[in-house]
C-alpha positions as a Python dict, from the first residue, in 0.01 Angstrom:
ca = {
    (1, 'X'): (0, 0, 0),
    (2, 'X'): (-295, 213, 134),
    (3, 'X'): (-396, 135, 482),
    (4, 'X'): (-608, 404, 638),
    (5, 'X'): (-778, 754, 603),
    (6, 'X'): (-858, 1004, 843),
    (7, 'X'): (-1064, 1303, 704),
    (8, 'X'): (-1039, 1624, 770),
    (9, 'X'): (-1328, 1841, 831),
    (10, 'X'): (-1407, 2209, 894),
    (11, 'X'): (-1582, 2338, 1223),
    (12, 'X'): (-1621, 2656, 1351),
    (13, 'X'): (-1613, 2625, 1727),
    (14, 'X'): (-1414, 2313, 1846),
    (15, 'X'): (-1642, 2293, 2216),
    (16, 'X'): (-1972, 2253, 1982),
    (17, 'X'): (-1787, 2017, 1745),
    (18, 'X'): (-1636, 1827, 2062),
    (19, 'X'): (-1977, 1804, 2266),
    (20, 'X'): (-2144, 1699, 1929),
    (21, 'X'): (-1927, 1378, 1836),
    (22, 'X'): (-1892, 1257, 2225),
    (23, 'X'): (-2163, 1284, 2345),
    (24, 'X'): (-2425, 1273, 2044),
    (25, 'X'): (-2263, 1014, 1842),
    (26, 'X'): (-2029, 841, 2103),
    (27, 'X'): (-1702, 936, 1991),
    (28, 'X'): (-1355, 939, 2200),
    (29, 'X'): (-1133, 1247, 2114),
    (30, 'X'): (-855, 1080, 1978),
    (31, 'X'): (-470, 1207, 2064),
    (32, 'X'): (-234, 1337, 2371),
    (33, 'X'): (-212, 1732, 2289),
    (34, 'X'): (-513, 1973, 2272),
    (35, 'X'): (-430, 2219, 2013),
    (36, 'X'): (-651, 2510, 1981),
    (37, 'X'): (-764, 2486, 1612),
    (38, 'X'): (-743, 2096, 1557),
    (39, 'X'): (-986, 1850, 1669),
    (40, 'X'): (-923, 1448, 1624),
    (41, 'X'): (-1183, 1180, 1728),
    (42, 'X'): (-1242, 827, 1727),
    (43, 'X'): (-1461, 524, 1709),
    (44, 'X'): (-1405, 144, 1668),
    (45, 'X'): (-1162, 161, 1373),
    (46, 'X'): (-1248, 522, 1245),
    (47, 'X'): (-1098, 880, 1301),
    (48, 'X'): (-1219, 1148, 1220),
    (49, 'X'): (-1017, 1508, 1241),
    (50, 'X'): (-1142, 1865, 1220),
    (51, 'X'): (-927, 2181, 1165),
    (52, 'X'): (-1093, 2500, 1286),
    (53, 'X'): (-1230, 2745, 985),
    (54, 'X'): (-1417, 2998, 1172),
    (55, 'X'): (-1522, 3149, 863),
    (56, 'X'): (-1748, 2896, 740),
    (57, 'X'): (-2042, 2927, 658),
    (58, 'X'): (-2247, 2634, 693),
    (59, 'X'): (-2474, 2665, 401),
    (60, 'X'): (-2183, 2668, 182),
    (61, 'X'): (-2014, 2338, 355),
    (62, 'X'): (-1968, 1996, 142),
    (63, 'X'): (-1774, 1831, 349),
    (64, 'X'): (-1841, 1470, 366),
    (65, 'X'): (-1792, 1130, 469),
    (66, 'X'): (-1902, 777, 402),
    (67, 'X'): (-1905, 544, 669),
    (68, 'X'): (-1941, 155, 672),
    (69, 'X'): (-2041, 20, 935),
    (70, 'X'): (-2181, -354, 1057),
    (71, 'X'): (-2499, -204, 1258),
    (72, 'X'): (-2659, 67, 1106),
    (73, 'X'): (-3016, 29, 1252),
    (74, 'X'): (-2853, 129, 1534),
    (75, 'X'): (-2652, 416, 1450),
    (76, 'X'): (-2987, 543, 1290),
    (77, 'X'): (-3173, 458, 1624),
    (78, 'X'): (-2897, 690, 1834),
    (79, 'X'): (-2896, 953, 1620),
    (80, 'X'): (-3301, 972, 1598),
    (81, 'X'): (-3256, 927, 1970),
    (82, 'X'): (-3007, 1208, 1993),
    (83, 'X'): (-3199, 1464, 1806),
    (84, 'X'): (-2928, 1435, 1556),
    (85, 'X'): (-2989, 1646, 1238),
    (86, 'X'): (-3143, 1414, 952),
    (87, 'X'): (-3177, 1619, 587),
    (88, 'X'): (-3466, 1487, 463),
    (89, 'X'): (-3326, 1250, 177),
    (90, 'X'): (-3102, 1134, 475),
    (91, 'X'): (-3325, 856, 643),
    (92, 'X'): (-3269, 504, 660),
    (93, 'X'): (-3376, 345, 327),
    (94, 'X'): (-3207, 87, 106),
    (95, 'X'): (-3066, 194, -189),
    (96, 'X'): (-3062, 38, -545),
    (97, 'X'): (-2645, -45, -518),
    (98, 'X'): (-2780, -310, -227),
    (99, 'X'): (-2700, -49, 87),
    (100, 'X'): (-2870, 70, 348),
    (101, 'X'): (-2773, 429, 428),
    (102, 'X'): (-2863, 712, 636),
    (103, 'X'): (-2717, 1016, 674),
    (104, 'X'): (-2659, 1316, 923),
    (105, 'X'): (-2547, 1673, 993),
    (106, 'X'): (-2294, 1782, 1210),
    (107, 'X'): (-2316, 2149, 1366),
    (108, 'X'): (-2122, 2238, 1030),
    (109, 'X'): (-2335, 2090, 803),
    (110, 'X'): (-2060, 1790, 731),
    (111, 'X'): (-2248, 1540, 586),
    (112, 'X'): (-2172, 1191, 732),
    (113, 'X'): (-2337, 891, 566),
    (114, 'X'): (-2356, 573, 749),
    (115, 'X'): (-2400, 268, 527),
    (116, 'X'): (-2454, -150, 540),
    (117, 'X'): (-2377, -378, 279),
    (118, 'X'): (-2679, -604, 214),
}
């Protein structure tokens, strides 16, 4: 039996990665220890982690999640709020499988997708 998954993302600087999920998206960090090159955070019933890959190069990043969440309109109203990075596909529309998605950009160019069955 399968009962959770926590992805694992790169990021280059753990401060910029930190400071985006808490306080742009309203994450906890997640976890006891503070390790230099790992980053884990949390919210409601999601983690996500982050292992440092300072040679990244964001233009060449495809990491990504899919999220599900219960509110979406407003997780799309924070991030707008937030100046979070929206790719231009990446606003809140309903799509033809009966979701409503949106999606974001972290400082790494992860790709996080928020979406709401209809």
């Amino acid at each position: 039996m399968l009962s959770e998954i926590h992805p694992k993302l790169p990021m280059r600087n753990k401060s910029i990665t930190r400071d985006f999920y808490l306080n742009k998206l309203n994450f906890q960090e997640f976890g006891n220890d503070d390790y230099d090159s790992y980053l884990m955070v949390q919210k409601d019933d999601i983690e996500i982690h982050f292992f440092e890959f300072k040679e990244l190069d964001p233009k060449e990043n495809y990491g990504q999640v899919y999220i599900r969440t219960d509110n979406i309109d407003e997780w799309y109203q924070l991030a707008l709020k937030n100046r979070v990075s929206i790719p231009t596909a990446g606003h809140l529309i309903i799509k033809p499988w009966q979701q409503k998605e949106f999606a974001l950009l972290d400082p790494d160019n992860n790709l996080l997708t928020f979406g709401q069955a209809l």
